[in-house]
N, C-alpha and C positions, 0 to 999 in steps of 0.2 A: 755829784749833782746835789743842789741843797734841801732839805726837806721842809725847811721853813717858807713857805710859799703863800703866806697871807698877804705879806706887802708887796712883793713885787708884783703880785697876781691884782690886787688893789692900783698898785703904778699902774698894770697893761689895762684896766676896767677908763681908768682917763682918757686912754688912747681915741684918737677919732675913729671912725670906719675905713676913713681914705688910710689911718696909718696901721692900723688891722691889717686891712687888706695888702699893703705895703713889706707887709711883716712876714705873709705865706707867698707872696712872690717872690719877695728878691731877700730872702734870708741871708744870703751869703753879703750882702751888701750891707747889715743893720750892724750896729756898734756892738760892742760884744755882751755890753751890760740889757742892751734891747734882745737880743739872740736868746738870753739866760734865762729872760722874763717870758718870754714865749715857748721855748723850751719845757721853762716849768709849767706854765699850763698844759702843753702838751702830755707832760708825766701824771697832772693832776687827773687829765681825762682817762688813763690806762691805768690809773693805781687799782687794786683788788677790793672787792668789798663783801660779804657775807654771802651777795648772791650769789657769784661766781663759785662759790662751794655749794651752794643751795641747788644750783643748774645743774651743776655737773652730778650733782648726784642722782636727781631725777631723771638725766637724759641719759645716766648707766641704765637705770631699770627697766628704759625703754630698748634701750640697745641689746642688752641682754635678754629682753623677749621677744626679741626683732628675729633675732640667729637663733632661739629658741624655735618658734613655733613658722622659721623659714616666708617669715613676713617682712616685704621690701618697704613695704608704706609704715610699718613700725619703727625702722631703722633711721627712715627720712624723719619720721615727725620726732624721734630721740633727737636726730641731728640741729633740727628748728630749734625742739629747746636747750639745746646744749646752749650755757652761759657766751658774750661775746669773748670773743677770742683777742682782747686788749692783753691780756700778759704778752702773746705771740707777737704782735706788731710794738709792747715796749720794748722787748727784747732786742729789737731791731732800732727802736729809737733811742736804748742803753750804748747797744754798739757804735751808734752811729754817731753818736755826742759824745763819747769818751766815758761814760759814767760807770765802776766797775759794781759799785755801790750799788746803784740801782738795777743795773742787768740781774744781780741776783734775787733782788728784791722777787724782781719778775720770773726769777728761774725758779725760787722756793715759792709760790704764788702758785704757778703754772704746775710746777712738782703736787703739790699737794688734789687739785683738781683733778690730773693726771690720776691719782691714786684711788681717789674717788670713783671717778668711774670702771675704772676698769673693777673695784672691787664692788660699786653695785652690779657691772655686767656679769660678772663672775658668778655672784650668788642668784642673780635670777636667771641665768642662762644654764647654768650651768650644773647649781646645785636639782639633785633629783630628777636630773635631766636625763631621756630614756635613750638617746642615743646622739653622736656627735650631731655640730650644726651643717647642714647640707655641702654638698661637697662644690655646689657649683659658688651656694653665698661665700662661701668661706675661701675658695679662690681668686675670689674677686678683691681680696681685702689682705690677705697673705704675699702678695709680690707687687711688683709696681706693673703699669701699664700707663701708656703716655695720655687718654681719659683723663684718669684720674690727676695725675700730675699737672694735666694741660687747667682742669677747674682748681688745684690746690694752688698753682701759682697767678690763677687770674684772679684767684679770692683776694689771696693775699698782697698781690698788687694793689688792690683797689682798696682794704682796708688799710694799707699807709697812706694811698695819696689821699684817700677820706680824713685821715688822723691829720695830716698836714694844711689840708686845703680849707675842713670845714670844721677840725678840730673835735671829732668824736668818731667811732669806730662804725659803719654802715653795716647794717644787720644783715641781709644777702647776702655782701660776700663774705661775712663771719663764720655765717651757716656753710658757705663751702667749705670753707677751713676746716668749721668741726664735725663737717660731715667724714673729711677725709682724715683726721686726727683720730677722732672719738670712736669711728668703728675698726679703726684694727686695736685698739686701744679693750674696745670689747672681746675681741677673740683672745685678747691676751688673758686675760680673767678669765673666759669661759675655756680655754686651755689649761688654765696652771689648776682650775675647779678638778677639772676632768683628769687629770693626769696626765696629757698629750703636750710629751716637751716640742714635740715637732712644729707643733699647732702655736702656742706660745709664743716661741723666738723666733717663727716667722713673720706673724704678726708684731713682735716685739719691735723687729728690725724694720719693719716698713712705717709704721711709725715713727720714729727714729727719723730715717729719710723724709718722711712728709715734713716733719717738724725742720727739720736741719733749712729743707728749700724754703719751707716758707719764711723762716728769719734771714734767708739770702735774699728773695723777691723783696721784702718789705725792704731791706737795708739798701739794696739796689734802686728801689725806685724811692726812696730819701734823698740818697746821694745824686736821684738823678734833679730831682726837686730843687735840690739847694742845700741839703742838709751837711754840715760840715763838723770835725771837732771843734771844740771851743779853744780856745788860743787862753782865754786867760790861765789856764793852768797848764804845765810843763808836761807833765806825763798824760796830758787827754791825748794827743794825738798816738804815744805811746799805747796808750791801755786802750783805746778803738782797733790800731792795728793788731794787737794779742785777743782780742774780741773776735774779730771778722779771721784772722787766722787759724781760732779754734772750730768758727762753725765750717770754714770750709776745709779743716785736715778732717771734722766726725762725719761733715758730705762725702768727700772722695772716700775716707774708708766703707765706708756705707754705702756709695755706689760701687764698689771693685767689688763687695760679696754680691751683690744683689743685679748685676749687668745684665746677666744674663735673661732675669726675670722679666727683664724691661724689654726685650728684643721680641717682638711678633713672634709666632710661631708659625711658617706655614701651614694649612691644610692640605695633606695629599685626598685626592681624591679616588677613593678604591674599585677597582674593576674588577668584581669576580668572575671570571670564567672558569664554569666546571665544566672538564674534558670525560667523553666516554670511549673507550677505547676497543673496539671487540675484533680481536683474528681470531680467522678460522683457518684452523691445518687440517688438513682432509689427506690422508695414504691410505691410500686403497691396494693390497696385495693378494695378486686371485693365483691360485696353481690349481691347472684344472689337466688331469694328465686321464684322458680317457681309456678304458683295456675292454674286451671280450666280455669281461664278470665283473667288471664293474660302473657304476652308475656315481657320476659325478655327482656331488651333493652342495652348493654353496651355503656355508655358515658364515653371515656378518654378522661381527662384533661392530658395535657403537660403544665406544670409549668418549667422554665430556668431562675434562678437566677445568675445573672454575678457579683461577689463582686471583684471590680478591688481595686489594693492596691495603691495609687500615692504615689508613691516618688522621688524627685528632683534627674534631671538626674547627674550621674556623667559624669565625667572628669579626664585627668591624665595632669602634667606637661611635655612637649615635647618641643626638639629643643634648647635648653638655652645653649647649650655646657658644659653640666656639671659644670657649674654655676651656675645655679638656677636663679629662677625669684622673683622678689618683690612682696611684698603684700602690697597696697595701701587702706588707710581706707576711700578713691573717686577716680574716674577717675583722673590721673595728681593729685591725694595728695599724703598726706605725706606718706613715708614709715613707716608700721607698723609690718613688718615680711618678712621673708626668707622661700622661696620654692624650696625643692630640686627636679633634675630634676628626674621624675618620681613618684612624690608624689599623691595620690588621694585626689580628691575634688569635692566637690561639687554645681552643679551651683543651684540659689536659685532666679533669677531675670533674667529680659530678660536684652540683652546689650545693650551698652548705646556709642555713638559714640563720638567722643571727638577731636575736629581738625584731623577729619579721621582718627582717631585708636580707632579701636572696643575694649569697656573694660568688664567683665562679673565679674558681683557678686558671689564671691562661700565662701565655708565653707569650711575649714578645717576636718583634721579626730580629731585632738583635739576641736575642736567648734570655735577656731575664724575666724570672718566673716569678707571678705574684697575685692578688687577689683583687678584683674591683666589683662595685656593685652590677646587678644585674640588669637592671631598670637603664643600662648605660650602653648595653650593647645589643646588637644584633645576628643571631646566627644564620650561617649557611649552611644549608645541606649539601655532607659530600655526595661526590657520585664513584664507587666502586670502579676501579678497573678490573674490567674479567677479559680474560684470554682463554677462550673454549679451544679443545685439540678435538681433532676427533682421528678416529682408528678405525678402519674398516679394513676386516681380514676375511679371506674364503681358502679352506682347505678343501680338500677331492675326500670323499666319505666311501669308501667302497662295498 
């Protein structure tokens, strides 16, 4: 794609309105030297400019003391100012016109933003920070769910057919894109701060995926527009198809680790019934053998034998917002499992405090053993099985 864009863009300024409007409907029908001119204005409206680094920088600092101080309306207004999201919809208008040149224009553009924020998130989230970011915010933004995905690909639908139709990128649905870019983009920073590789490459990877879909949705809904490669050069249709090839072999590997993440989780819902159990054995054994000089005496013995059963009390998972809660193999370690909410468990150690959050050892119903916060669950009292005996005995006393 050519970067000299003064004259042609001067040619399309001639244009009348009727042949404007001409131009966003039936592209596929325009001469190829009219396609090339519109085209280029469309690259003109998504090229990078100062702000774009300026945004992203500021809407790190937001983001990183959004998942700091577990503030949702911080992370929204990070997400507002986050810069518009034109590198993400050129990427898709690079693929989709053949241009290898300009795709990466838009990749090292979008790269550099990328690094910005996640290292303003990083340092205000993250640096001096007295304990990880909440375990519910920080689930929300670690795996995919179809939420998210369903506002990432209506954003980014709507920011192509806006780049097409009215030829600039429309701020709302930008703002969804970098609402769902920008904050797992944050946990990545505030994980690599922290030293939580877990934390990180989760977040790493769903980013990743948001990105991948939304340069599939925008390229999709081009193509569905009108948008074509350009013919006048040999290898456009070429280097479109190695484009669109690449984003959808780093989607499917990116959805085979992460499938799982995306699948609902049922809720069981837990019924605890404690059982009391009490028998009583009663043998009564009398010998009463009467004689001349002697006087039968009956001595009962009561015998009460209490056989109590210990078992570690349980627990249910509560409060997580249908989320679920982590399972930590120590207080503040590393995550080693997913609890959904309403699962039983059981605790197996007394708790253990930790920069003021109570954490409690429990067990699984499958057996693994690990640590979650306390604020998370619920406990049951057990109730003792006792089996009282009793003994009643009478000898003759003479």
């Amino acid at each position: 794609m050519s970067q000299q864009i003064t004259e042609p863009l001067n040619d399309h300024e001639h244009f009348t309105r009727a042949r404007r409007r001409r131009a966003r409907r039936m592209l596929t029908q325009l001469r190829a030297d009219e396609r090339e001119v519109f085209l280029e204005g469309l690259a003109h409206q998504v090229s990078p400019t100062i702000g774009l680094f300026l945004y992203a920088l500021l809407a790190g600092l937001l983001i990183g003391l959004g998942f700091r101080f577990d503030q949702r309306a911080i992370l929204v207004a990070g997400a507002l100012l986050a810069p518009r999201m034109a590198p993400v919809a050129g990427m898709a208008l690079a693929a989709i016109s053949g241009s290898p040149r300009f795709f990466l224009r838009m990749l090292a553009a979008l790269t550099v933003a990328v690094a910005l924020i996640t290292l303003a998130a990083g340092l205000s989230g993250g640096l001096y920070a007295a304990s990880e970011p909440s375990l519910i915010m920080t689930a929300g933004h670690t795996k995919l769910n179809l939420i998210d995905l369903g506002l990432l690909l209506v954003g980014a639908t709507l920011m192509a057919a806006g780049l097409a139709h009215k030829e600039h990128i429309p701020a709302l649905p930008s703002a969804a894109v970098a609402y769902e870019l920008a904050l797992p983009l944050g946990l990545t920073g505030i994980g690599l701060v922290l030293g939580n590789p877990d934390l990180w490459q989760r977040a790493l990877l769903t980013f990743g995926l948001h990105l991948t879909w939304a340069i599939v949705a925008g390229l999709v809904t081009l193509t569905i527009i009108g948008f074509r490669p350009l013919t006048g050069n040999s290898h456009s249709l070429a280097a479109a198809m190695m484009l669109m090839g690449l984003v959808a072999l780093f989607s499917a590997a990116g959805m085979g680790a992460s499938v799982m993440a995306s699948i609902p989780t049922p809720t069981p819902t837990p019924t605890p019934t404690p059982t009391s159990t009490a028998t009583a054995t009663a043998t009564m054994t009398l010998t009463n053998t009467p004689t001349a000089t002697a006087t039968p005496t009956a001595t009962p013995t009561h015998t009460s034998t209490v056989t109590p059963t210990p078992t570690p009390p349980a627990a249910v998972v509560i409060d997580t917002g249908d989320i679920g809660a982590m399972l930590r193999d120590a207080p503040e370690g590393a995550i080693i499992g997913f609890l959904a909410e309403g699962d039983l468990l059981l605790i197996i150690s007394e708790p253990e405090e930790v920069d003021r959050i109570v954490w409690w050892q429990v067990r699984t119903a499958d057996g693994k053993e690990g640590w979650i916060v306390g604020d998370l669950l619920a406990t049951l009292t057990p109730t003792p099985s006792v089996t009282p005996t009793f003994l009643v005995t009478s000898s003759p006393t003479p």
